[in-house]
N, C-alpha and C positions, 0 to 999 in steps of 0.2 A: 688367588683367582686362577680358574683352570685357564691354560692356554689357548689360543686359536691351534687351528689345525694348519698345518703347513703349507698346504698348498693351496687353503684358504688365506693368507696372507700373501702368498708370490701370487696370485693372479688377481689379487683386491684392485692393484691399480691395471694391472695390464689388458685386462677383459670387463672388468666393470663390476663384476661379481663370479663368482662359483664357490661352487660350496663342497667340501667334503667332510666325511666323519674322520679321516686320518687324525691322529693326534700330533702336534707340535712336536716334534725332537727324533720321532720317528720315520726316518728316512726311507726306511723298508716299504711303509705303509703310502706312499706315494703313488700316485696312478701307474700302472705298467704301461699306458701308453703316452703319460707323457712326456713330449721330446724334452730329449735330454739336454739338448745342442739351441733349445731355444731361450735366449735372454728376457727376462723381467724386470722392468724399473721398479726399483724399491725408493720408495722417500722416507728416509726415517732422518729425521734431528738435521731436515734440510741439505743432506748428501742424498747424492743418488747412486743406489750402486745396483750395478750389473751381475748380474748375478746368474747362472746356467745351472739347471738341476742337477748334471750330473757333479758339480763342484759342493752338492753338500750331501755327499756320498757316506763322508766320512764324521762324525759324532763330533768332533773337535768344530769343524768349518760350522757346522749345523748348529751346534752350541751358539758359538760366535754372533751367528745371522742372527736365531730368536734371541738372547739378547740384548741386540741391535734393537729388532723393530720392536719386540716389546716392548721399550722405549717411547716410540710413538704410542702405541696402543696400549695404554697400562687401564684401561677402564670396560667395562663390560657393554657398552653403547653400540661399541662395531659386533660384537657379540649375536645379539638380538637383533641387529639392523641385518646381519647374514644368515642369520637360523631365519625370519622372516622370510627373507628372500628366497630362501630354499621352500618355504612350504608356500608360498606363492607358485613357485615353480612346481613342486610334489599337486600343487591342488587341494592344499590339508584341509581339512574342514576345519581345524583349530586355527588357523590363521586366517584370522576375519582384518584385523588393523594392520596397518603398514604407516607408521611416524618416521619422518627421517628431520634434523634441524641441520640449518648451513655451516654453524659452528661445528659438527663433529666432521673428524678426519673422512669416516666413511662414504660421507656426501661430496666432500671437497675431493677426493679422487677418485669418483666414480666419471671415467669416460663418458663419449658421444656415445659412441656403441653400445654401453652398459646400459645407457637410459633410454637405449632406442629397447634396446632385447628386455630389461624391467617392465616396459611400455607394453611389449608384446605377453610377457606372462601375465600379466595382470589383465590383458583383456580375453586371455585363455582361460583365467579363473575363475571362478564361480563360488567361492564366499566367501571373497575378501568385500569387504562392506563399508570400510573407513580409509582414506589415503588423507595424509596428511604431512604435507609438505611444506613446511613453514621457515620464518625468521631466516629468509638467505637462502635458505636450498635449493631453490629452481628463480634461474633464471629465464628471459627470451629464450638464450640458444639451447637449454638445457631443455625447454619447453618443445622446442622444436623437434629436440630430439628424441624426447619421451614421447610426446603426441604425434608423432611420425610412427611409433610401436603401437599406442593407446589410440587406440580407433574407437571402440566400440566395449561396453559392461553390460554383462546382464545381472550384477550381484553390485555395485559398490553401491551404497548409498548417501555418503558422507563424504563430498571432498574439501580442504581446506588450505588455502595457499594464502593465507596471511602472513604480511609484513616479509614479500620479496619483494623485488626491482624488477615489475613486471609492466608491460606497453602494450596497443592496441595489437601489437607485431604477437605477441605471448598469445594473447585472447582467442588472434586467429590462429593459431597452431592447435588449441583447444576445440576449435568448431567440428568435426567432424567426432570426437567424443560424447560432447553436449547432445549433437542431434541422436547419436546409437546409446547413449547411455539410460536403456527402457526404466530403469529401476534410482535414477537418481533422486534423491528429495531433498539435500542440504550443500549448499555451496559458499564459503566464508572465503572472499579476498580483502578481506579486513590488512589495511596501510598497506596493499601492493600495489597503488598509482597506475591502474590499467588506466586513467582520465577518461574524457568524457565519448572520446572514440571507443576503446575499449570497453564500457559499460554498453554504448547503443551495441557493437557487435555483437555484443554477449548476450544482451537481451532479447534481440530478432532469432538466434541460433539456439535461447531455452522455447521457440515457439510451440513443439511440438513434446517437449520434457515433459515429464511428472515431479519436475520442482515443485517444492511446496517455501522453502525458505530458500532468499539471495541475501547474505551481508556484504557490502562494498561500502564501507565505512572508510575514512579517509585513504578513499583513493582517485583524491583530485576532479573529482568532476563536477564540472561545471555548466555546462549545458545537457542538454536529452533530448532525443529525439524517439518516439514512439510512434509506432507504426502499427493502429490501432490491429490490422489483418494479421501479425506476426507478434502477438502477444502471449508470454506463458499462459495458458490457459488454468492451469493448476496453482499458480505463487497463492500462497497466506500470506507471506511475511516476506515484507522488503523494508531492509537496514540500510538506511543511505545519510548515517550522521556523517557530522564533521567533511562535509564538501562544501564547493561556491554555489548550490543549486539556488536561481529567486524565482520571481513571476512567472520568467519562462519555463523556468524547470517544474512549475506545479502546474503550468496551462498543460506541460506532456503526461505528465504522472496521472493529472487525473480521467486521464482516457481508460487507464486499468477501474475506474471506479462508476464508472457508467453502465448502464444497463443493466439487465433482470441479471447477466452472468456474469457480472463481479465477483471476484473470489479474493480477492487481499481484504485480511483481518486486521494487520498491524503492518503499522509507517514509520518507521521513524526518522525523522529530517530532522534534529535539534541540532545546533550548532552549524546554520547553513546560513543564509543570505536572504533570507526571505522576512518579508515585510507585511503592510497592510494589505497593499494589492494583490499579494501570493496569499492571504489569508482567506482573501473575498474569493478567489478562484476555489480556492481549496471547501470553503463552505457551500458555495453555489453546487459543486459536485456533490455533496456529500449530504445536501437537503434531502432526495431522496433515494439513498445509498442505504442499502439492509446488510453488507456486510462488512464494513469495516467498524472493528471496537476498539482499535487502541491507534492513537494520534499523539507523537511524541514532537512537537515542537520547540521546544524548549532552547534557550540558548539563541533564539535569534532575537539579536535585539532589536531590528525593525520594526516589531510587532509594538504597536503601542497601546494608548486605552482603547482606542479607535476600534483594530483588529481584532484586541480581548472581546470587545462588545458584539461584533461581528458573529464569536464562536458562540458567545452567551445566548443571543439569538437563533444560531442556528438549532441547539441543546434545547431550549426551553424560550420562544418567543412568544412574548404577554401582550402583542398588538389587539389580539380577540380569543376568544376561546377554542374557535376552530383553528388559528394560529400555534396557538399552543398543541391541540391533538395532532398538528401536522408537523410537529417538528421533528428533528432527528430521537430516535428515542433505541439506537444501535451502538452507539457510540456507549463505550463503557469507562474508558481511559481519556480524559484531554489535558494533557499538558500544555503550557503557553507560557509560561515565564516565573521566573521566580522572583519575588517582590523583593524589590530595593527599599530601602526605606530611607535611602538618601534623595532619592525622586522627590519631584514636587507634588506629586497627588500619590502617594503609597496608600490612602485608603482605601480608594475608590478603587485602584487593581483589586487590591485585599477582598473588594466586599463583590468585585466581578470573578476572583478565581473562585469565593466561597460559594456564589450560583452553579457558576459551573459546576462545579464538581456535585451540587446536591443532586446535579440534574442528572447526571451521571450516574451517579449513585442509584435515583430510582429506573435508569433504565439498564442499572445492573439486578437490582432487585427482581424486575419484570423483564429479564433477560428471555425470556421465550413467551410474552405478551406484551407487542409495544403497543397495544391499544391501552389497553390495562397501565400501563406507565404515562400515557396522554393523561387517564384520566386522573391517576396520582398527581402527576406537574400540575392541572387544572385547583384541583381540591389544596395541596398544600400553598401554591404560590398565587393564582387564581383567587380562590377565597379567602384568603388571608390579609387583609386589610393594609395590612402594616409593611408583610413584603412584598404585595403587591405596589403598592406606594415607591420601594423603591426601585425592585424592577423596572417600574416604567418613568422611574428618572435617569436607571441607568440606559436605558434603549431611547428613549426621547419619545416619550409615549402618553397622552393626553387625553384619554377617553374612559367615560364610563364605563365598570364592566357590564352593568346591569338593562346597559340598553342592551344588549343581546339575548338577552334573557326572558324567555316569556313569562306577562306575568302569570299564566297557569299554571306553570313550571315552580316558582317562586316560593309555596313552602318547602316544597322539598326540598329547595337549594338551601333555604334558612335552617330545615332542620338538619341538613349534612353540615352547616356551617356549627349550630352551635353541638353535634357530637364531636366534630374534628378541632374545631380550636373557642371552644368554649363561650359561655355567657359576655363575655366582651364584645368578642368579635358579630355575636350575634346580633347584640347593639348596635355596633357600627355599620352592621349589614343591613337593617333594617331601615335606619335612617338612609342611608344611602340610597336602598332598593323603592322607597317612600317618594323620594325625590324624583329620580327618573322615574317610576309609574308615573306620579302626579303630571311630570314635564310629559313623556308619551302621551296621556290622556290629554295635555292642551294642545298638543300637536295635532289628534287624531280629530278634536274640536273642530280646529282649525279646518282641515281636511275636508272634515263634513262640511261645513259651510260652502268652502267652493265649491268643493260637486254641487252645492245646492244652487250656488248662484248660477252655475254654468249649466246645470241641468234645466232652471229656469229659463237661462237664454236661449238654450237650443228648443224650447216649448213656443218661445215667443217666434224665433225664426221659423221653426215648424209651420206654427201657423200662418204665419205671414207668405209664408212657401204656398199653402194652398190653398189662400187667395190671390194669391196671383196665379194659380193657374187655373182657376177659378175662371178668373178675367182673359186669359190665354184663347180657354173652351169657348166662352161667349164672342168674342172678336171671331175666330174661326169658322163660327156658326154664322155669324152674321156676315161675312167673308162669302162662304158657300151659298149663302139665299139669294147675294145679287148676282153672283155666278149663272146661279139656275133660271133665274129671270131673266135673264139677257138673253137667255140659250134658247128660251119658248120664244122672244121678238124674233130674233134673228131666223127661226125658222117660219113662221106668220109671215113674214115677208119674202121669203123665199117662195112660199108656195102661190102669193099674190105676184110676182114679175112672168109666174109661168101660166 
């Protein structure tokens, strides 16, 4: 293994990082201005030793020191993690990734200052495009101290700080990043416990990002608070398995899923807290939602037949036929449980995830025509005798189809019936569609009649109406005659007292 360079090792812990091409063992090849008189802590095999440049002057002492710390460093990890760092700082166009883990040496004795001044090349740079900082390496105060450098990227687009010991405190060290970082689109705090403060802060401060994917996968949260004005405008994909999230945390979530400018494709909550009541919220949003396709709930076991039904319905509901054309038909992925078959009713899920997913299935099919997928659910489940029968015993559903149906309409429905599922079902369709005609025609009997009675009654009232006004005119008249007679005495008499 080729050596570190020498005075890449004496200043690993003292400065945080620097980098040169000197070669290990070469004393000569040392910087000519560095002081000679200035001390470096070295940590090798848990001593600390002091150590002055001009005391490895000599080939013997220099021997000695490298190796000493070879010792610590006998693996190539600090290697890379410093030629990195260097072409971070050069600006290299070949250095797009920057990985560091908390177990290697070079994370563990990287200073306050180092992570402050890493913070500040990296937002000097311009194609670094990946940071990933995971398993232990950054912590709160390490956070603070790199995002105290890291303000602002116009190149990364990949950051990753899965499984640290990270708090709402971390989150906000990070904010003034999030909001300058123009070019960011993936963000993974997968098991760093930012909890449910740390996620709300995080989410109001992607408001104006070009995220497109947040994973926060068990990182303790339990409530949410979304703030429909300060929502990423840009997320597809939000990972939020393995937390306490229930009811309430789907009555917040589903604020992203409202309206014409909904942009999340995929959800995944499986292994959270969520029940029947979180399912109703989450279907009621998502009845007329065009863009979300994948719905990963799995692993909650609150959800029971109740809430499967619930989703069955919102997929593909058999109430009427304009029910069915109106249901979700975006939805590509629904996951909800995975059949127990120690359960008391393991059929009945079995035969509610087999709907679902057909249903899905055809609005993967007709992935960019959900009309065209209405009328597929219609035609396969709809006309289909037999699964229509059980459809509407799993939804609690008791009505003809065929009273919807005009009978104008009616061969053509017979003859899609026996191209699509054959001479049986056309039979069954038949007698069926036989029936309700027959029953609408005594209805429509029935119908007639009354209008006829009532039409008769309001003839008879008519007429009654104008003879009595008939009698109205003649009383009036005869009213007016003695009026006028009284009016000629009254004046006869007047003219005889004069």
């Amino acid at each position: 293994m080729q050596s570190a360079p020498l005075h890449r090792r004496l200043t690993l812990l003292h400065t945080g990082y620097r980098t040169t091409d000197a070669p290990t063992g070469d004393a000569s090849a040392l910087p000519t201005d560095m002081p000679t008189s200035t001390p470096y802590l070295i940590e090798v095999d848990s001593i600390l030793i002091d150590v002055c440049a001009s005391k490895l002057s000599d080939a013997t002492s220099l021997k000695m020191f490298n190796d000493r710390i070879n010792y610590e460093y006998k693996d190539d990890d600090d290697e890379e993690w410093l030629a990195d760092l260097e072409g971070i700082k050069d600006n290299d166009p070949e250095t797009t990734e920057l990985v560091g883990r908390g177990d290697e040496n070079y994370i563990q004795n990287m200073a306050d200052d180092g992570w402050e001044e890493l913070g500040q090349d990296i937002a000097s740079n311009t194609y670094l495009e990946s940071l990933d900082l995971s398993t232990g390496a950054i912590n709160d105060d390490r956070m603070s101290s790199f995002f105290r450098g890291l303000t602002r990227s116009s190149s990364i687009r990949e950051v990753t700080f899965s499984d640290n010991e990270l708090s709402a405190a971390g989150v906000r060290s990070m904010v003034p990043f999030l909001q300058n970082a123009n070019n960011l689109r993936e963000m993974d705090l997968e098991g760093s416990n930012i909890q449910s403060e740390g996620f709300n802060e995080m989410f109001r401060a992607l408001f104006d990002s070009p995220i497109e994917e947040l994973s926060c996968i068990s990182c303790g949260i339990e409530s949410i608070e979304i703030d429909t004005n300060c929502m990423p405008r840009n997320l597809r994909r939000l990972y939020l398995s393995s937390n306490s999230i229930n009811a309430d945390g789907c009555r917040e979530l589903v604020k992203s899923l409202l309206g014409k400018d909904a942009t999340l494709t995929y959800l995944r909550l499986n292994n959270n807290e969520i029940a029947d009541d979180g399912v109703e919220i989450l279907a009621d949003a998502l009845q007329n939602n065009t863009s979300l396709n994948t719905l990963n709930l799995l692993g909650n076991d609150g959800i029971s037949k109740h809430g499967m039904t619930i989703l069955l319905k919102l997929v593909n509901n058999v109430s009427s036929i304009n029910a069915t054309m109106q249901s979700n038909h975006t939805l590509r992925i629904l996951l909800v449980k995975e059949i127990n078959h120690n359960e008391l009713d393991p059929d009945t899920d079995e035969e509610i995830k087999r709907y679902i997913d057909t249903a899905t299935m055809i609005n993967e099919r007709y992935v960019s025509d959900p009309e065209a997928a209405g009328r597929e659910k219609v035609i396969q489940t709809q006309l289909n005798s037999k699964t229509r029968a059980v459809l509407c015993r799993l939804q609690g559903i008791d009505r003809s189809l065929y009273s919807e149906i005009d009978p104008l309409h009616l061969p053509e429905v017979l003859s899609l019936i026996a191209q699509r599922h054959g001479q049986g079902e056309l039979y069954a369709a038949v007698l069926s569609s036989i029936m309700t005609l027959f029953s609408t025609m005594n209805r429509e009997k029935c119908i007639q009649l009354k209008m006829e009675y009532h039409a008769a009654k309001i003839a008879e009232h008519k007429a009654k109406l104008e003879e009595l006004d008939k009698e109205l005119a003649t009383i009036i008249k005869e009213v007016s005659a003695v009026r006028s007679q009284d009016n000629v005495y009254y004046q006869s008499n007047k003219r005889c007292r004069t």
